[in-house]
PDB file of N, CA, C and O in Angstrom:
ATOM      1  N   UNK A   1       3.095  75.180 -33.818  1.00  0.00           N
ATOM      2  CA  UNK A   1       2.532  75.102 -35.149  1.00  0.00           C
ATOM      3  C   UNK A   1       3.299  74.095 -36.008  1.00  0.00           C
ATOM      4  O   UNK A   1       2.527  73.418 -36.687  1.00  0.00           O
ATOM      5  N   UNK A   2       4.789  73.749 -36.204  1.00  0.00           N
ATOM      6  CA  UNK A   2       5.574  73.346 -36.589  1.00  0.00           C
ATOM      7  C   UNK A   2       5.360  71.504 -35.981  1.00  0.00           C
ATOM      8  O   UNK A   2       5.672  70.518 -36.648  1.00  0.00           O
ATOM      9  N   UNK A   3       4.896  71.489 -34.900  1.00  0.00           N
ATOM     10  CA  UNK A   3       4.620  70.243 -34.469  1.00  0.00           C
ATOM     11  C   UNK A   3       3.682  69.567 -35.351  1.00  0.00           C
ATOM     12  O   UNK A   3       3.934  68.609 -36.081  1.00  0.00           O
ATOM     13  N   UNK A   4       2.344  70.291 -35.174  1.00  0.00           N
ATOM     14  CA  UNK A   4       1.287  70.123 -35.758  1.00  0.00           C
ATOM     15  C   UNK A   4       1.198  69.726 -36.857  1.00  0.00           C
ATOM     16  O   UNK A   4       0.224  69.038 -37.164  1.00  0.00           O
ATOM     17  N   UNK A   5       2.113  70.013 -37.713  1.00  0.00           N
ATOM     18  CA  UNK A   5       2.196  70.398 -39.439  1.00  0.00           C
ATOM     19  C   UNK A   5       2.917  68.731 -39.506  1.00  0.00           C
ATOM     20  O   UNK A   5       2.476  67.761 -40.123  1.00  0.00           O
ATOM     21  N   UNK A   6       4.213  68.821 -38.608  1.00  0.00           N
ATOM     22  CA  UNK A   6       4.587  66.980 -38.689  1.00  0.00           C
ATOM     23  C   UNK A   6       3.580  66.242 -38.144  1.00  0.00           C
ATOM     24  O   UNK A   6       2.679  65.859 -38.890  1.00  0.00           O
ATOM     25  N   UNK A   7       3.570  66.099 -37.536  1.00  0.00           N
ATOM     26  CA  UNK A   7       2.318  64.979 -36.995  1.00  0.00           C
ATOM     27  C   UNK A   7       1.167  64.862 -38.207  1.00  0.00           C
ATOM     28  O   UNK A   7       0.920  63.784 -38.748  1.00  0.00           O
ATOM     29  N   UNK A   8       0.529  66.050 -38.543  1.00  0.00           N
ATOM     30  CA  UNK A   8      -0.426  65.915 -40.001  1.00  0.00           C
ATOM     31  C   UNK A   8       0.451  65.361 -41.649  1.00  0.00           C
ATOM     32  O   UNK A   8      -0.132  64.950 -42.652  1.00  0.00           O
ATOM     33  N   UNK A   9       1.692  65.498 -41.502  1.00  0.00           N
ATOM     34  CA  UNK A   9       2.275  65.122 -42.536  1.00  0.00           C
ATOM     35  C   UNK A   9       2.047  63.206 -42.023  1.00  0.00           C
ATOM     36  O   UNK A   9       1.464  62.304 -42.624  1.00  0.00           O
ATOM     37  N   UNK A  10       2.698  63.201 -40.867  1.00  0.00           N
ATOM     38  CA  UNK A  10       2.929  61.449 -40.806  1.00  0.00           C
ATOM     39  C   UNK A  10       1.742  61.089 -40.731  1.00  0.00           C
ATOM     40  O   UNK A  10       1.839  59.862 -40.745  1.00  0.00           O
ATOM     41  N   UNK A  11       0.540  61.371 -40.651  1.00  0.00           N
ATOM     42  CA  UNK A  11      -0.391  60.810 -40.281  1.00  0.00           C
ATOM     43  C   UNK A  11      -0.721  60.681 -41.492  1.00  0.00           C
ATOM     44  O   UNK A  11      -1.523  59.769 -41.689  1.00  0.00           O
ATOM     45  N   UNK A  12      -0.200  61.614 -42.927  1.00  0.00           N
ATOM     46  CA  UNK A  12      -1.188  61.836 -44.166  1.00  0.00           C
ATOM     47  C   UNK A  12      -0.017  60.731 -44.306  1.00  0.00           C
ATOM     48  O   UNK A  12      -0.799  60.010 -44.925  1.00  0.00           O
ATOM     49  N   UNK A  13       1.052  60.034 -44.281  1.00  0.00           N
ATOM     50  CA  UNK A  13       2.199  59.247 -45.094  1.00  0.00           C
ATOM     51  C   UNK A  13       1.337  57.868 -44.545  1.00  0.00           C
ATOM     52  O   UNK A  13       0.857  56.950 -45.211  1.00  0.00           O
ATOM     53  N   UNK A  14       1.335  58.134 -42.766  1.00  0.00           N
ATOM     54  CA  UNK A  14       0.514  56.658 -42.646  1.00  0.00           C
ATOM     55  C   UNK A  14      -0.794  56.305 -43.498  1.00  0.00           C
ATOM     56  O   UNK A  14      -0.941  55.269 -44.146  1.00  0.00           O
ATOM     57  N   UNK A  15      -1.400  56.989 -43.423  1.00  0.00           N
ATOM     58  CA  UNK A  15      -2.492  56.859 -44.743  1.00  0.00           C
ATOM     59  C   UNK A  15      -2.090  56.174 -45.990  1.00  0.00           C
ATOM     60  O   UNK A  15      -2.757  55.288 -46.523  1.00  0.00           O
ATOM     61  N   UNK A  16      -1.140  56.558 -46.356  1.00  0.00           N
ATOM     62  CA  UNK A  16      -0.863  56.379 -47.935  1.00  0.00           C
ATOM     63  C   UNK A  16      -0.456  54.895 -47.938  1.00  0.00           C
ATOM     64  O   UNK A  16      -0.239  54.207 -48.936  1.00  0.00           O
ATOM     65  N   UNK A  17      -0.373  54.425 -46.311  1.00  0.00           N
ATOM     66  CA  UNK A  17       0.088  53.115 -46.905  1.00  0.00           C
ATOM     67  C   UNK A  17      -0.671  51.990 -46.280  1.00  0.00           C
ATOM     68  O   UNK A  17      -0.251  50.834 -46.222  1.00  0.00           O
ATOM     69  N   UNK A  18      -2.098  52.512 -45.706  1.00  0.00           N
ATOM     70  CA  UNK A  18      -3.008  51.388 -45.492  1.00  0.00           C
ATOM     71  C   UNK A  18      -4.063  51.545 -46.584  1.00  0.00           C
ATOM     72  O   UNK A  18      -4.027  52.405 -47.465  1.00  0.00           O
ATOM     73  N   UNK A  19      -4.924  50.696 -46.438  1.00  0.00           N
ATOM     74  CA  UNK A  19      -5.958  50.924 -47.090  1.00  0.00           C
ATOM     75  C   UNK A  19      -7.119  51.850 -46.853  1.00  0.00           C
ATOM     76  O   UNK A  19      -7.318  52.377 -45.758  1.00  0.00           O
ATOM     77  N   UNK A  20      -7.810  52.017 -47.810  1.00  0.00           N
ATOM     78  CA  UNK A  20      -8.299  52.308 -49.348  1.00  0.00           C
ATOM     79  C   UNK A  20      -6.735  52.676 -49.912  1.00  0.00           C
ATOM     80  O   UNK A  20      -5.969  51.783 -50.276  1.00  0.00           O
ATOM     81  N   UNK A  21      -6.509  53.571 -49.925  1.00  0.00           N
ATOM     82  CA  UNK A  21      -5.193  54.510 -50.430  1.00  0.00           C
ATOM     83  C   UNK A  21      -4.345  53.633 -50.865  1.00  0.00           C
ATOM     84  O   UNK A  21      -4.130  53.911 -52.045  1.00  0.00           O
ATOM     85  N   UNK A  22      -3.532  52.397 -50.437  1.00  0.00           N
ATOM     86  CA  UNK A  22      -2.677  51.987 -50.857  1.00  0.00           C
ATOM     87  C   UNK A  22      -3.067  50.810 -51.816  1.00  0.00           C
ATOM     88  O   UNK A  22      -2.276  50.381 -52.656  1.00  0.00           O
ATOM     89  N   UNK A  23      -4.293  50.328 -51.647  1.00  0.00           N
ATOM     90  CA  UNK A  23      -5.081  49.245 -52.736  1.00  0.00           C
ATOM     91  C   UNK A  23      -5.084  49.588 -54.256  1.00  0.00           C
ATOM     92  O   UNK A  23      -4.898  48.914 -55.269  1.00  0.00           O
ATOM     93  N   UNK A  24      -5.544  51.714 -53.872  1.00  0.00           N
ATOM     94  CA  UNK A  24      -5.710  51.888 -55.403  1.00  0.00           C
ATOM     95  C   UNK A  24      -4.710  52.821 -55.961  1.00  0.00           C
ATOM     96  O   UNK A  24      -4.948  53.330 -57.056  1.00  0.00           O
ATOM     97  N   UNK A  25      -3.482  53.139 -55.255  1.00  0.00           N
ATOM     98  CA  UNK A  25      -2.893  54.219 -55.847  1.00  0.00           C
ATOM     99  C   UNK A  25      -1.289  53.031 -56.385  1.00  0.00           C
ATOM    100  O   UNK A  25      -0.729  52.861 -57.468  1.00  0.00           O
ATOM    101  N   UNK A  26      -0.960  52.217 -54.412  1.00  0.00           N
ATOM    102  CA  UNK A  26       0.422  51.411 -54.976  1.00  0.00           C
ATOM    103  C   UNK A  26       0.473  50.049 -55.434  1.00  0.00           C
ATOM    104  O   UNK A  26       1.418  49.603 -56.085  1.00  0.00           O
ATOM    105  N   UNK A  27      -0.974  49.102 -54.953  1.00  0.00           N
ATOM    106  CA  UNK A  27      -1.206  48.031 -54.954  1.00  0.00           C
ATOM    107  C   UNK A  27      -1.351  47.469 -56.277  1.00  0.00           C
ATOM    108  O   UNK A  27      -2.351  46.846 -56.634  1.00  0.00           O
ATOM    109  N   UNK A  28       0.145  47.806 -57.348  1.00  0.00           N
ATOM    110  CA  UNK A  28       0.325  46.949 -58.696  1.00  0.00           C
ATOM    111  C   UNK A  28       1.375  46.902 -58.798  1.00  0.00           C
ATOM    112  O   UNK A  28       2.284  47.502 -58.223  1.00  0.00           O
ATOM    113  N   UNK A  29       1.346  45.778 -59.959  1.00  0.00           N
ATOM    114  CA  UNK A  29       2.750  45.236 -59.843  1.00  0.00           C
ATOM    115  C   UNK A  29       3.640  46.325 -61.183  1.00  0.00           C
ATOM    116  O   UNK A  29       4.840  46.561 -61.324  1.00  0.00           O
ATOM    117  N   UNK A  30       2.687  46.688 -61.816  1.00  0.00           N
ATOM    118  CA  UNK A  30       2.936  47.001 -63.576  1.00  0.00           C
ATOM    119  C   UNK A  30       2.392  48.478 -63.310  1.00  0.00           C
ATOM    120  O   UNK A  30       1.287  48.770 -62.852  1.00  0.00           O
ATOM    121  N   UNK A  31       3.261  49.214 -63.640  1.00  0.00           N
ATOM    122  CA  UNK A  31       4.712  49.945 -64.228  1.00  0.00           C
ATOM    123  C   UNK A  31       6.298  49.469 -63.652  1.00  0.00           C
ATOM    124  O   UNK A  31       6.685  50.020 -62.621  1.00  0.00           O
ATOM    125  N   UNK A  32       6.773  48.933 -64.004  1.00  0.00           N
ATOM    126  CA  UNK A  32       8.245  48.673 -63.119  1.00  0.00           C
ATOM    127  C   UNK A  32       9.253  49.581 -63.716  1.00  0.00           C
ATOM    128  O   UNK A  32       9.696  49.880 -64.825  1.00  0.00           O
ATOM    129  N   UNK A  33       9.450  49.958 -62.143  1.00  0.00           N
ATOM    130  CA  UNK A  33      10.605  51.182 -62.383  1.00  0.00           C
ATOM    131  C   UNK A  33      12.014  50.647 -61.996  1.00  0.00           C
ATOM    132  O   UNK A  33      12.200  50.179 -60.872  1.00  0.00           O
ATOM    133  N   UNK A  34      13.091  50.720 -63.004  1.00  0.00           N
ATOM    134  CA  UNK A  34      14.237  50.040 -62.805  1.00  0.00           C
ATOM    135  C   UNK A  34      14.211  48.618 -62.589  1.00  0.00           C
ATOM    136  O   UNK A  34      15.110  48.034 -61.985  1.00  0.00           O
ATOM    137  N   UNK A  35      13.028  47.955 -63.153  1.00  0.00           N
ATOM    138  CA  UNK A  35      13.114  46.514 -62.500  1.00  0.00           C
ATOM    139  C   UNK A  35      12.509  45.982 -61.866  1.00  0.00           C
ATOM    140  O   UNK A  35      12.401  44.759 -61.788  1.00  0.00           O
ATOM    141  N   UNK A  36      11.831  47.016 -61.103  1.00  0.00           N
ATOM    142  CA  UNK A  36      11.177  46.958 -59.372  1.00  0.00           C
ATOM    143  C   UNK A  36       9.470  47.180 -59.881  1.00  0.00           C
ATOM    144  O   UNK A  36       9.055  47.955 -60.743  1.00  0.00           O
ATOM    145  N   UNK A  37       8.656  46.182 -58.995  1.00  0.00           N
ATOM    146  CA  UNK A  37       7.309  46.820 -59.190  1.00  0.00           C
ATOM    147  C   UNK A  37       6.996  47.804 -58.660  1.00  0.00           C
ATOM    148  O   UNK A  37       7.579  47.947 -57.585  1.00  0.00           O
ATOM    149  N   UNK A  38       6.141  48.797 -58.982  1.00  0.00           N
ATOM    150  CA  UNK A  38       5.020  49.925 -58.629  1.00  0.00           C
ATOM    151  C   UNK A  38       5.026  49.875 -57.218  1.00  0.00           C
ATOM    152  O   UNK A  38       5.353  50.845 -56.534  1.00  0.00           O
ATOM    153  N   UNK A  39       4.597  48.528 -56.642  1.00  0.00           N
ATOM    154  CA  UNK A  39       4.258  48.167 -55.151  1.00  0.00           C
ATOM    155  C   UNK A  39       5.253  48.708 -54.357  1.00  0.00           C
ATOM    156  O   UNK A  39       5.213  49.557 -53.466  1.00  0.00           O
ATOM    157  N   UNK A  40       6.511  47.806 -55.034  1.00  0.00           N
ATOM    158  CA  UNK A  40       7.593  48.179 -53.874  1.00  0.00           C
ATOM    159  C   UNK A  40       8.370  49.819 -53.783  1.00  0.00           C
ATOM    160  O   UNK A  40       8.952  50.225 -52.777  1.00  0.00           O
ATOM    161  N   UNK A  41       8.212  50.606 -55.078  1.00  0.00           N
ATOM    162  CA  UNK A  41       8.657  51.271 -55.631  1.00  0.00           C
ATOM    163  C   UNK A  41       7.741  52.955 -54.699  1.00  0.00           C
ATOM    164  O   UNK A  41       8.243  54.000 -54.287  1.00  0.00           O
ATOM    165  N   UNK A  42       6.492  52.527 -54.707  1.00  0.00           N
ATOM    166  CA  UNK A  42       5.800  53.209 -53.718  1.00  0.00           C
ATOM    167  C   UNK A  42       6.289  53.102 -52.423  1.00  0.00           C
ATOM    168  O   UNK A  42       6.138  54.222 -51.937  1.00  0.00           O
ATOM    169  N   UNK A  43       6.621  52.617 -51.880  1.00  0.00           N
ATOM    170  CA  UNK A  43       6.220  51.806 -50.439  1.00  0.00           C
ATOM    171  C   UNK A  43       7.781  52.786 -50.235  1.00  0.00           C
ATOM    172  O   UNK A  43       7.693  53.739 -49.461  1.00  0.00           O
ATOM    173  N   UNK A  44       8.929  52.579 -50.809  1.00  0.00           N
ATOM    174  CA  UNK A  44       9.839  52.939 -51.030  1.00  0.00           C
ATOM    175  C   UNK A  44      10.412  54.397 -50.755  1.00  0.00           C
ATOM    176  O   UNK A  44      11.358  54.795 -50.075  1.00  0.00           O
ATOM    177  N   UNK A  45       8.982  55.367 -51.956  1.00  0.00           N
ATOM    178  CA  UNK A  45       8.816  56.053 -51.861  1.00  0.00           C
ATOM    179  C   UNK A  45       8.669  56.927 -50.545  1.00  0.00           C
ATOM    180  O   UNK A  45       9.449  57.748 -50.063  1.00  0.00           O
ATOM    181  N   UNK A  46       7.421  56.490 -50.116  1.00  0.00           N
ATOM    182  CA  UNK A  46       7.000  57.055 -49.126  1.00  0.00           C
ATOM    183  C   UNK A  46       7.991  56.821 -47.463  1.00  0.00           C
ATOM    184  O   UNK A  46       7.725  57.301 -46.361  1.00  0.00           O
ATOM    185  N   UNK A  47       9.060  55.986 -47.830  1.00  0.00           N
ATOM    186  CA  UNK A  47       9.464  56.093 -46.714  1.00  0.00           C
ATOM    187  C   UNK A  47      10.818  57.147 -46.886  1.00  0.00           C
ATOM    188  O   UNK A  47      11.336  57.853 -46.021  1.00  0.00           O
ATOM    189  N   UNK A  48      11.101  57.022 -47.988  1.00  0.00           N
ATOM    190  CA  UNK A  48      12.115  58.135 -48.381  1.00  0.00           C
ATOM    191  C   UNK A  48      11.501  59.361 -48.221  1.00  0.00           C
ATOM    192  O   UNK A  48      12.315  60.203 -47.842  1.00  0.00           O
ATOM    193  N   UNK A  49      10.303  59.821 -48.373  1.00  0.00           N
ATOM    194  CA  UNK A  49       9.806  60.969 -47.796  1.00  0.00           C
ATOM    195  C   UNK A  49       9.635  61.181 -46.281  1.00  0.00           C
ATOM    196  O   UNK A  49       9.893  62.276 -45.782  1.00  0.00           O
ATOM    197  N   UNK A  50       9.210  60.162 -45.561  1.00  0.00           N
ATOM    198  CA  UNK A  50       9.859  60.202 -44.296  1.00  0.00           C
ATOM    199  C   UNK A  50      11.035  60.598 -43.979  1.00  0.00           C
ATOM    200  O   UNK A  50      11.036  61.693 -43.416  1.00  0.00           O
ATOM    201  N   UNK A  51      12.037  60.120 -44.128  1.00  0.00           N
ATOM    202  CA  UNK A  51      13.844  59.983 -44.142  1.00  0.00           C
ATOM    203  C   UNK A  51      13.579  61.438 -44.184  1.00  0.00           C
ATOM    204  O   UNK A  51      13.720  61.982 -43.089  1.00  0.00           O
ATOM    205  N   UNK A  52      13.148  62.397 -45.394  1.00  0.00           N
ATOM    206  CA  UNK A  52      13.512  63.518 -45.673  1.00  0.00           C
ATOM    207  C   UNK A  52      12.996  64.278 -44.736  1.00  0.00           C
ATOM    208  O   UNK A  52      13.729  65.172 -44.315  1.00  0.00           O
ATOM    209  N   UNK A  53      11.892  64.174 -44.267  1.00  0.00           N
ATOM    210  CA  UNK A  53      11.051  65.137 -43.066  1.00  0.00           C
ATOM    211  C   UNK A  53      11.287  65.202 -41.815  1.00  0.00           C
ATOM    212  O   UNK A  53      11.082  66.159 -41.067  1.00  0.00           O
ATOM    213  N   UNK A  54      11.940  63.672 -41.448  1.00  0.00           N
ATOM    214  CA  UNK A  54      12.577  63.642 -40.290  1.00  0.00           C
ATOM    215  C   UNK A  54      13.466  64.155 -40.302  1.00  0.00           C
ATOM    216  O   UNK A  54      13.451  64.925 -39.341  1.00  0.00           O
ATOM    217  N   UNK A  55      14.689  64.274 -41.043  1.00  0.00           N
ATOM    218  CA  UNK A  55      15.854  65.066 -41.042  1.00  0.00           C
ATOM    219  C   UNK A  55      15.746  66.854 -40.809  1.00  0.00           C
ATOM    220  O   UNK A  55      16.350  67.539 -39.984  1.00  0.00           O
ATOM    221  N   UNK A  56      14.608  67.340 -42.009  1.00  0.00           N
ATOM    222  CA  UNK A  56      14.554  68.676 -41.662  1.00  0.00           C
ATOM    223  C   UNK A  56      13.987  68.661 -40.219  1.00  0.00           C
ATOM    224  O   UNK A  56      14.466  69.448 -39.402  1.00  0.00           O
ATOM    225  N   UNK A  57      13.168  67.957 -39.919  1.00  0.00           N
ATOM    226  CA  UNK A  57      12.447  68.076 -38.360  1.00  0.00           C
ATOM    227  C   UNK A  57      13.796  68.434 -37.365  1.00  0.00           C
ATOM    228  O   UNK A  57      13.919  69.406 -36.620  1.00  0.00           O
ATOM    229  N   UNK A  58      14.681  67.415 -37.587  1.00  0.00           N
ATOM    230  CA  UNK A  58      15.801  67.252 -36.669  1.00  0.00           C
ATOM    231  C   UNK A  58      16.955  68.703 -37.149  1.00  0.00           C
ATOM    232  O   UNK A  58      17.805  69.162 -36.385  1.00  0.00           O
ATOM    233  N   UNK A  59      16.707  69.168 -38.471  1.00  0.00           N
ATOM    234  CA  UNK A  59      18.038  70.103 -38.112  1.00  0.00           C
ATOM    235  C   UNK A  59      17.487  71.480 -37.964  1.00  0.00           C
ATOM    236  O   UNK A  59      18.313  72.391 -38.009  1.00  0.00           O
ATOM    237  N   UNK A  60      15.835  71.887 -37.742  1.00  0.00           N
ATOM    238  CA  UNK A  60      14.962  73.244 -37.468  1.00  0.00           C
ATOM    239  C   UNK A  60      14.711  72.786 -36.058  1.00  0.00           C
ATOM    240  O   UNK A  60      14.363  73.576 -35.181  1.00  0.00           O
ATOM    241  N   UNK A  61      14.953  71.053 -35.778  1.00  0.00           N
ATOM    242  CA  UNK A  61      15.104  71.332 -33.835  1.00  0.00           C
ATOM    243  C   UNK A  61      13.365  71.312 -33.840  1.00  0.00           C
ATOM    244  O   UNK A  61      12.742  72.275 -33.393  1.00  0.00           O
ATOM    245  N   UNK A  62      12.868  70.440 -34.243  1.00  0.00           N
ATOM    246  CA  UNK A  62      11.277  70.476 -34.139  1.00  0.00           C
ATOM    247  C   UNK A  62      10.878  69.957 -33.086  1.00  0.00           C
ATOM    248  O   UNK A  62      11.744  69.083 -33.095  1.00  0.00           O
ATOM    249  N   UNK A  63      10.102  69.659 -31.847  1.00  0.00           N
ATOM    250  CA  UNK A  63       9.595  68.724 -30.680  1.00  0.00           C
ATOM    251  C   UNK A  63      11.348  68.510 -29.717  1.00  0.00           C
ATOM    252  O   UNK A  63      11.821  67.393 -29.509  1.00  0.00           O
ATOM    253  N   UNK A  64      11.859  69.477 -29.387  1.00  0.00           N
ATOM    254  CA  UNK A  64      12.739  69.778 -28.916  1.00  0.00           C
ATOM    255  C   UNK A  64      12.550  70.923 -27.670  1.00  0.00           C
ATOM    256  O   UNK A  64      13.534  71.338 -27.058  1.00  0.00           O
TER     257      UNK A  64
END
């Protein structure tokens, strides 16, 4: 069950960063956060949410 649930998470993160999804949610330059555009600031995002899911994956021992 625990497999399942990652694999549907990465698949919903890969989403977020092709298109439709990423045209209309990260694809601007304006709001800049710290400096940084929206674009990169997303993109950013979503891989730092990776980082985080992989880690719990790895210390609950998930696909192990």
């Amino acid at each position: 069950m625990r497999e399942r649930l990652a694999i549907a998470y990465f698949v919903a993160s890969t989403i977020a960063l092709v298109a439709p999804v990423y045209t209309s949610v990260g694809n601007h330059i304006e709001p800049r956060v710290l400096g940084l555009p929206w674009s990169l600031v997303y993109v950013l995002g979503v891989i730092a949410a990776n980082f985080v899911a992989l880690a719990w994956m790895y210390r609950r021992g998930i696909g192990r």
